[in-house]
Structures are given as C-alpha cells and as structure tokens.
C-alpha positions, 0 to 999 in steps of 0.5 A, spaced: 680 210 630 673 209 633 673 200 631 679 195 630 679 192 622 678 184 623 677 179 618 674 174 622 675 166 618 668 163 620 669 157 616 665 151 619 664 155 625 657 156 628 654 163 628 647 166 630 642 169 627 635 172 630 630 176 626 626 175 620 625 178 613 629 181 608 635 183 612 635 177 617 635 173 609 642 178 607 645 176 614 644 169 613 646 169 605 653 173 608 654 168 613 653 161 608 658 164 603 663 166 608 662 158 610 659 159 616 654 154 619 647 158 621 645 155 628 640 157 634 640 163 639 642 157 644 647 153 641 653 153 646 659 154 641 657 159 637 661 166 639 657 171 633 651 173 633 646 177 628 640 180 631 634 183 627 628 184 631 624 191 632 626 190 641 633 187 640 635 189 647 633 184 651 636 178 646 643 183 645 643 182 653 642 175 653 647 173 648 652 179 650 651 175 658 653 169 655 661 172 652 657 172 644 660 178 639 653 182 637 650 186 632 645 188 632 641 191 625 640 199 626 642 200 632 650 201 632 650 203 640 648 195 642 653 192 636 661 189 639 662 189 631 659 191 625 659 189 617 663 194 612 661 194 605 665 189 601 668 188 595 672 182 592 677 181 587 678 173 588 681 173 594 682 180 595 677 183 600 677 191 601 673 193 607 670 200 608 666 202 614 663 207 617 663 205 624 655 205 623 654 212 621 652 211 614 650 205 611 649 209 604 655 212 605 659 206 605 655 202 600 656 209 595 664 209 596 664 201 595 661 201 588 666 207 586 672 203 588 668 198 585 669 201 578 676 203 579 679 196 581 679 191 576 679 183 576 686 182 575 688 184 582 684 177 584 689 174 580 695 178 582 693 176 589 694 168 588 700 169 583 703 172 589 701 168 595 702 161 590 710 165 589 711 167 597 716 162 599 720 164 593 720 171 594 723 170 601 728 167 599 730 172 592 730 177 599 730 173 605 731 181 608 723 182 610 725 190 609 728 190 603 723 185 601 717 190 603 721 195 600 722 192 593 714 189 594 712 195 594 716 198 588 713 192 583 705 193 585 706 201 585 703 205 579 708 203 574 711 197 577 713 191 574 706 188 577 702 194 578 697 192 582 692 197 577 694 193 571 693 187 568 699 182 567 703 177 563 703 170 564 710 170 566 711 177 569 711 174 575 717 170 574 721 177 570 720 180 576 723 175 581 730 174 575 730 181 575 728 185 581 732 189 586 730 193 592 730 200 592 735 204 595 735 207 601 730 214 601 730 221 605 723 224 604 723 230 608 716 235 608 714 242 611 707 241 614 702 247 612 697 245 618 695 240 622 690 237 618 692 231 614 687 233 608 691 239 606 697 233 604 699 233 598 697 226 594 705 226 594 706 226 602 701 221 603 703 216 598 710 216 602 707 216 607 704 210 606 709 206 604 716 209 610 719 205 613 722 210 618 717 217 620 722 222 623 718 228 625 719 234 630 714 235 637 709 240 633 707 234 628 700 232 629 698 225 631 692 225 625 698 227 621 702 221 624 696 217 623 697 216 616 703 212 616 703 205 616 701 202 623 709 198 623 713 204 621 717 206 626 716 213 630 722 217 631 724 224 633 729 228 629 733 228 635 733 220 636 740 218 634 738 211 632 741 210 624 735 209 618 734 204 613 729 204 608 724 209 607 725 214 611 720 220 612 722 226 616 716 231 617 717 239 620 712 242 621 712 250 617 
C-alpha cells in the first residue's frame, strides 16, 4: 500500500490554496463544501495546503518548511497528500485513488461505482448510526456484533446494503437478529497472485476474524484480509472464534 487512507475532518479549520484558474477554483469549491475556511499562504494556523502553479517547488518548499501538508496539482512527487475521486451516499463517502498515477483512471472507476451504489445506502448509513447504541447493547460482544453486522448488510441480509428498505427493517433486524455461528473456511491456494482468487475467497477473506495460513502464502494474498484480522500460522495452538479462514498454499 503505497499511501495511508485518511479522512480528514476540515470543519471550521483553515486551509490554503494558491493558484488561479479552473483547477485552483475546484480545490476551493471541494474545501467550501467540506466546511473548511479558505485562508492565505501566510495564515499561521493553517496545516493544508493546495498548490496550483506552473513553478510550485519554491512555494511547496516554503509551506512544506513551515510542517504544512502539500498538494501539489500534476505533480505527485512534491504531494505529502493527494485527493481520491469521491462518491457520496449521504454520509457514506467512498474513495478511490490511484496515488497519482491516473486521474482518469480513477475518475473512470468512481462513475462505474456510481451507477452501482444506490441512494439508499446513504440512508441505511444514518439509520445505523442513529441505531449504534442499541446495537451494543443487543450484542455487547464487538465480535459477535461484527459478525452478525456483517450477515445483515450482505448480499441477501436482513439490511442488504444494495437493497432499499422497509421503514422498519431496522427495527425487525434488532428483535430478531442473531450472530452467526462459528465458521472454518479453508482454501488451496493455485498461485501466489490474489487476482486468481475466486470471488468466493475474496469475499471470506474480507470479512474473517481469524487467517490461519501455512509459510508459503503470499503477503499480497494476506493483504486481502481486513487490516484487524488476526494472522496466524496453522501450528499456532491459540483456540479460534468467529470467521476463521485457513489458507494452504497447493
């Protein structure tokens, strides 16, 4: 992973922008929406800046000089950050980058997601976190409440995140609800690229709890758990709970 995910609340906080013209304008556009205040080069509080210049190395260096987080317009080896191409469903924000590489690449991805996800998924994102406090309390376990989370907003699930809702499903799927039971997945690996999983494999390995794999899987095969899933040899004498995906390579 060449760049950590962040998303970075600029409510209220000053942010700079040098640059004129259109790209300048859509940098200013994206930070007024966010509810971030547009400020001068020399304000001393803020900690972002956006540089849209033909010579930005000698305004980067000043800012950067000064412990401000740069980005600099076409030219990804003078940004400490850079913008993915975004896709709201109300509070849902989904991100892609490509580090720089490829604006159009990502912009292209963004506008397929966009026809896939629809509007509804905003308003299951509120429902669920005006509903937070009384799913913890239905499954104080955070395990069990992952686990049975994860089975209601899957394809098919009492809250499937692709579908649209009852008013009250919600409300059905807290009465009714129950974690899944324990699971032990186990995979033969055909090579060490995780293109060649099956969309099987990838799916449970997004969603274990547990990865338990021999030395000869691959790290970009690991790579596809969830960054919290624990990792463990087959020998590890540790007993397992929850989804547990166990990984031989053939």
């Amino acid at each position: 992973m060449h760049s950590l995910p962040l998303f970075h609340r600029i409510s209220g906080k000053p942010v700079i922008v040098l640059g004129e013209g259109p790209v300048a304008e859509a940098k200013r556009r994206l930070i007024e929406r966010a509810g971030g205040s547009l400020v001068g080069e020399d304000h001393p509080d803020a900690r972002l800046a956006f540089v849209v210049s033909d010579e930005p190395d000698s305004p980067a260096a000043r800012l950067r000089a000064r412990g401000v987080l740069v980005n600099v317009a076409d030219r990804p080896e003078l940004c400490d950050f850079t913008l993915p191409s975004v896709l709201e469903r109300g509070p849902m924000l989904v991100a892609v980058s490509s580090g720089g590489a490829s604006a159009g690449l990502t912009k292209a991805l963004r506008l397929r997601l966009d026809a896939l996800l629809p509007e509804a998924l905003g308003r299951l994102a509120e429902v669920l976190g005006a509903a937070r406090g009384r799913i913890k309390a239905r499954w104080p376990d955070p395990v069990a409440r992952r686990r049975v989370l994860d089975a209601a907003v899957g394809e098919g699930g009492a809250l499937d995140l692709m579908a649209d809702h009852a008013p009250d499903a919600l409300d059905r799927w807290l009465d009714s609800g129950t974690p899944a039971a324990p699971q032990t997945h186990e995979f033969a690996l055909v090579s060490d690229d995780p293109d060649d999983l099956t969309v099987r494999q990838a799916r449970m390995l997004g969603t274990a709890d547990i990865v338990r794999h021999d030395a000869a899987v691959a790290p970009a095969i690991l790579n596809r758990a969830r960054a919290d899933a624990e990792r463990r040899a087959l020998g590890d004498p540790r007993p397992d709970s929850g989804i547990v995906v166990v990984l031989r390579r053939a």
